[in-house]
C-alpha positions in Angstrom: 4.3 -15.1 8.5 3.5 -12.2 11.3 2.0 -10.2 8.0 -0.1 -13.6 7.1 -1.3 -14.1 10.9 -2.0 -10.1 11.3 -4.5 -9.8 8.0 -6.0 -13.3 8.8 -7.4 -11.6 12.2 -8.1 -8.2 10.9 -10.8 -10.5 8.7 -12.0 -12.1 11.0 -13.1 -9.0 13.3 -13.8 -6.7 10.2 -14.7 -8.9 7.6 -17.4 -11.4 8.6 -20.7 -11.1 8.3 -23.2 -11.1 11.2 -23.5 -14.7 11.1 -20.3 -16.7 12.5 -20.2 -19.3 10.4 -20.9 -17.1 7.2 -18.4 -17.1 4.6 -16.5 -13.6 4.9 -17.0 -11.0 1.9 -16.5 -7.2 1.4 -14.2 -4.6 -0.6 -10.4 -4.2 0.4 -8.7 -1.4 -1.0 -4.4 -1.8 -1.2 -2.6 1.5 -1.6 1.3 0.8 -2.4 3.0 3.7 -2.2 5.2 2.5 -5.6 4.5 0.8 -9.2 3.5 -2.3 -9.7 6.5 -3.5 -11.6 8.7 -3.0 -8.7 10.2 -5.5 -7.0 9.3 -5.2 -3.5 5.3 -3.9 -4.6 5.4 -7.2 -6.5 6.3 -9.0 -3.8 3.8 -7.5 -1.3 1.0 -8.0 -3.6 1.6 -11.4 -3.7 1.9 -12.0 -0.5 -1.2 -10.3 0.4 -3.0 -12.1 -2.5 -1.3 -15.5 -1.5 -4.0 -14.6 2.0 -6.9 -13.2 -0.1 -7.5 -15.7 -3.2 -8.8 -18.2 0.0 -11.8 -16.0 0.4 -13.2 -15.5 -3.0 -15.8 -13.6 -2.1 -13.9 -10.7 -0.9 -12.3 -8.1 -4.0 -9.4 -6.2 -4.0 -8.5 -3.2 -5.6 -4.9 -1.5 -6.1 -4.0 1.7 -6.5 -0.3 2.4 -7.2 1.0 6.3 -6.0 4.3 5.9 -8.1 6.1 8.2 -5.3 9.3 7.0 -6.5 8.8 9.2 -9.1 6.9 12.4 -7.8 5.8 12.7 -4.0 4.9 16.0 -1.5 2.0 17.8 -0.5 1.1 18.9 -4.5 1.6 15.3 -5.6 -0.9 13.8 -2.9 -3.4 16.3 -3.7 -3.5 15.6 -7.2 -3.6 11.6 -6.1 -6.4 12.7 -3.7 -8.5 14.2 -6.5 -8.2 11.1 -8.8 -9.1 8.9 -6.0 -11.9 11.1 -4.8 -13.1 10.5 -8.6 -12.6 6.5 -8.8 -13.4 5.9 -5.7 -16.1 7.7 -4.6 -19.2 5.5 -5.1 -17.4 2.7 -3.8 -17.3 1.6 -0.1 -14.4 -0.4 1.2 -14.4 -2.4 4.4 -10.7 -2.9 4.9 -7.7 -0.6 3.8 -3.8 -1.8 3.5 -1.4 0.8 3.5 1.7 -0.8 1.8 5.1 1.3 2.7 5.9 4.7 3.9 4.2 6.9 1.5 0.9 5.8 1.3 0.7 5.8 5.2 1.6 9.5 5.2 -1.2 9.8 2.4 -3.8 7.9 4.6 -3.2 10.6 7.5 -3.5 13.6 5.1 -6.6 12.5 3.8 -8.5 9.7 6.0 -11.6 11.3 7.2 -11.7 13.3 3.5 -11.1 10.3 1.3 -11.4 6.8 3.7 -13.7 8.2 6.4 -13.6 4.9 9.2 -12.5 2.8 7.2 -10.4 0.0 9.4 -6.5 0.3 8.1 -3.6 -2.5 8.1 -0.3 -1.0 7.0 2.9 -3.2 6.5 6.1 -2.5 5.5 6.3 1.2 7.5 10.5 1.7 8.3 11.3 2.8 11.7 7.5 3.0 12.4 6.8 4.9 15.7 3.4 5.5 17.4 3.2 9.3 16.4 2.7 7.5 12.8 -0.8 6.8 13.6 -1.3 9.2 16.4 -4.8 10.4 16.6 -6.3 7.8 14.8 -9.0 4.6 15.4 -9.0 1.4 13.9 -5.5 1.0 12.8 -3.0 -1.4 13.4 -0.2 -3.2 11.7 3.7 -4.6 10.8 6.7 -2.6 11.7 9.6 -2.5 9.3 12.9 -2.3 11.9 16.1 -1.8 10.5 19.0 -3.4 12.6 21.5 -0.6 11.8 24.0 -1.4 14.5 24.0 -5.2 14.2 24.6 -4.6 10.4 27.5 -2.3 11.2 28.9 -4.3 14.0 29.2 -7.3 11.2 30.4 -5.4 8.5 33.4 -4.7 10.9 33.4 -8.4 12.1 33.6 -8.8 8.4 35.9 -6.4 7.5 38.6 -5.1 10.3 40.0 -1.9 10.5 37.0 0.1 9.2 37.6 3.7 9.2 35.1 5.3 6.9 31.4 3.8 6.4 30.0 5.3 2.8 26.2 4.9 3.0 24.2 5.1 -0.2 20.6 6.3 0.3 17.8 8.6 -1.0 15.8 11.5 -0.4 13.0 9.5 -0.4 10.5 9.1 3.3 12.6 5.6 3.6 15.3 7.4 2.9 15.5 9.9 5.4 14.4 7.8 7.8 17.0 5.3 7.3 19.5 8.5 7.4 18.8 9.4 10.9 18.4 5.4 12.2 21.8 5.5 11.1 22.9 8.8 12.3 21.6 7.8 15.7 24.0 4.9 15.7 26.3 6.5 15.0 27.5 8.3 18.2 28.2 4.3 18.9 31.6 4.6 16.6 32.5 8.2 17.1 36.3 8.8 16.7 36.5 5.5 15.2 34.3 5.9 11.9 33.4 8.4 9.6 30.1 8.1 8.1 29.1 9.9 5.0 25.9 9.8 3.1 26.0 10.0 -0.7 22.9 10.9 -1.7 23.4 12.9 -4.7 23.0 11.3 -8.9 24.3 7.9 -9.7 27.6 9.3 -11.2 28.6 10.7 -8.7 28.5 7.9 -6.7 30.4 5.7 -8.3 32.9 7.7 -8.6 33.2 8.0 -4.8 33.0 4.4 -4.4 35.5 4.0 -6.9 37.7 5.9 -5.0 37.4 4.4 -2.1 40.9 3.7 -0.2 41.5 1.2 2.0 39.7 1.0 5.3 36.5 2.4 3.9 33.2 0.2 3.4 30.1 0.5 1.5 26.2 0.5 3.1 23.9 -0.1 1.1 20.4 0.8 2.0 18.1 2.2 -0.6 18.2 4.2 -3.4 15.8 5.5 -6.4 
């Protein structure tokens, strides 16, 4: 619902024509930092369509960065090229930055690739304001993670935890996630161990299955 409310206004000031009673139009560009068959992309699309298909007159365009798969400074160069090439006779009036990624892309490449170009992003985890540091015209939805009230239930849950195994990635979410939990941790020092398993899926199942007693299983994200 805050995501519906937040686009609605960023149409309103952006989007609308000189005239205030004139039906809005223009060009909105959606860069999701995954692939469109993914869940969570899917599910963001939608929702931003579910705003969008009201005002007919105004076109969106995807782009998928598939940074699941490949990311870094060599990766978003070669996605800056290809964009640079589809993109550049076409003038957008409204970006949406969808996760992570493509918010880190944006900064890299605004004034090269997106020049003004008013920004929404959604879906950034453990957003802080040197995220958009140095930059106009953007504004959007923070992704918090409530590490220690999951933590402090999984205990309610289960009593006499001794060992938290937390399965993550080395994506951007990733490693966020990894020190929002790290930073929490110092709350259960000397009580719980907290290991990351970050490494193939094998492996960590086998450490799961090998789990003893006392231990419990976080599960945050993982590609």
């Amino acid at each position: 619902m805050i995501r519906k409310i937040l686009l609605i206004i960023i149409f309103l000031f952006y989007l609308f024509p000189a005239g205030l009673f004139s039906y809005p139009s223009g060009r909105v560009l959606v860069l999701s930092s995954y692939y469109p068959d993914f869940k969570w992309s899917a599910d963001t699309a939608q929702g931003i369509q579910s705003i969008f298909e009201s005002y007919p007159a105004i076109h969106l365009s995807y782009e998928y960065m598939d940074t699941k798969k490949a990311s870094g400074n060599d990766y978003f160069k070669h996605l800056y090229d290809i964009y640079n090439i589809k993109n550049i006779n076409t003038t957008f009036d409204l970006i949406i930055c969808a996760d992570n990624e493509a918010l880190i892309f944006f900064k890299l490449y605004r004034y090269k690739l997106f020049q003004k170009i008013p920004v929404v992003f959604c879906g950034i985890n453990n957003f802080t304001t040197d995220d958009i540091k140095g930059f106009n015209n953007v504004t959007g939805v923070n992704e918090q993670t409530d590490v220690k009230g999951t933590i402090d239930i999984a205990i309610k849950l289960q009593p006499g935890i001794n060992k938290l195994l937390i399965i993550n990635d080395a994506t951007e979410t990733g490693e966020r996630l990894e020190k929002a939990i790290t930073d929490v941790a110092e709350f259960y020092k000397g009580k719980i161990e907290f290991i990351f398993l970050k490494g193939n899926l094998a492996e960590i199942y086998k450490n799961v299955a090998d789990a003893r007693k006392g231990t419990a299983v976080l599960f945050t994200v993982f590609s």
